[in-house]
C-alpha positions as CSV (number, residue, x, y, z in Angstrom):
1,X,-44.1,-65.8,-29.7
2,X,-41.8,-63.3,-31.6
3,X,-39.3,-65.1,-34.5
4,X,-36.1,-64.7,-32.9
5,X,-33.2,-64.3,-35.8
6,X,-29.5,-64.4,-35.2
7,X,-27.8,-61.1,-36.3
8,X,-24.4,-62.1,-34.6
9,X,-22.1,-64.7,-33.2
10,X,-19.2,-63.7,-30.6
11,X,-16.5,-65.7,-28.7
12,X,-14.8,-63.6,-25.5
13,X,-11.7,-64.4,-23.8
14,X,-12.2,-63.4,-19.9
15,X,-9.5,-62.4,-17.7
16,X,-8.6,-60.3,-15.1
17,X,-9.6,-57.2,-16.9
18,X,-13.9,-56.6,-17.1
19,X,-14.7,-57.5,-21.1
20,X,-18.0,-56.5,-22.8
21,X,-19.3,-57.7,-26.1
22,X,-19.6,-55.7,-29.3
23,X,-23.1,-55.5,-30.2
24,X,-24.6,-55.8,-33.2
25,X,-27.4,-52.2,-33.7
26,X,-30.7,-55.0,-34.4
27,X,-29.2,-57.2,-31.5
28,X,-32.2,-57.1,-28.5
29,X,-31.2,-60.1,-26.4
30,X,-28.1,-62.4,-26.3
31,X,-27.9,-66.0,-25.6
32,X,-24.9,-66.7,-23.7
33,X,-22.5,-70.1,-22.7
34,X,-20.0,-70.3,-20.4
35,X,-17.7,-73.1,-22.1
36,X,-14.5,-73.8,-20.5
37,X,-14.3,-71.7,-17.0
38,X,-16.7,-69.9,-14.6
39,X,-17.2,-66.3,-14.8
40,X,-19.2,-63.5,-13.5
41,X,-20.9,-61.1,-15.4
42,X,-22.8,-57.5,-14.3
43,X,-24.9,-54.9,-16.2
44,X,-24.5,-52.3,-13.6
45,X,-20.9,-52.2,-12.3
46,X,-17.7,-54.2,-13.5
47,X,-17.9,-57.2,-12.1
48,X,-14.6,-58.5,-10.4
49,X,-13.7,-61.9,-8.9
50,X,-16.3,-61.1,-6.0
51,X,-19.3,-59.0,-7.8
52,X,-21.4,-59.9,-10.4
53,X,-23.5,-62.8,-10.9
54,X,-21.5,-66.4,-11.3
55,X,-22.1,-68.3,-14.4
56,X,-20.7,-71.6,-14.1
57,X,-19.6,-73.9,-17.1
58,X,-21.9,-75.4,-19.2
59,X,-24.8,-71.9,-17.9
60,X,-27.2,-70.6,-20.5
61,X,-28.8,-67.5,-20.5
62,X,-31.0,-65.9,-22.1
63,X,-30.0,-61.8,-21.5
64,X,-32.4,-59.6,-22.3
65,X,-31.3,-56.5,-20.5
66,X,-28.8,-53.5,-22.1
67,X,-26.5,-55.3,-24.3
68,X,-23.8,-52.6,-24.1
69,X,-23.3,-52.9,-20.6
70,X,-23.1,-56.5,-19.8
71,X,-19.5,-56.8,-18.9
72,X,-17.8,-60.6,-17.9
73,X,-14.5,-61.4,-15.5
C-alpha cells in the first residue's frame, strides 16, 4: 500500500451557492467529513438541494476522483 502524506487541511462553509475546495498541486485524493449538517456533493454538475450525492453528518469519504471539480451544497 502507497504512504499516504497530508499536503493540506481545508474547512468549507456550504450554503446555497455550489462551493469547491482549493486544491493543493501534489493533492491526489481527499478525505472528507461532514461535521455539523448534511450536504450533497457532485464532480460532474453543481449539485443543488436535489442532485448530487448526500453526505450526511458524521460521513467519511475517501475521494479519489478530480479534486477540482468536486463541488458541495
Amino acid at each position: 500500500m502507497a504512504n499516504l502524506d497530508a499536503v493540506g487541511t481545508q474547512q468549507l462553509t456550504v450554503g446555497v451557492a455550489a462551493v469547491g475546495l482549493t486544491v493543493p498541486q501534489t493533492a491526489n485524493r481527499a478525505l472528507i467529513r461532514v461535521s455539523s449538517a448534511n450536504v450533497r456533493f457532485n464532480d460532474f454538475v453543481a449539485p443543488t438541494a436535489s442532485v448530487g450525492f448526500p453526505l450526511y453528518v458524521d460521513d467519511i469519504i475517501n475521494y479519489d476522483g478530480e479534486l477540482s471539480l468536486l463541488k458541495f451544497i
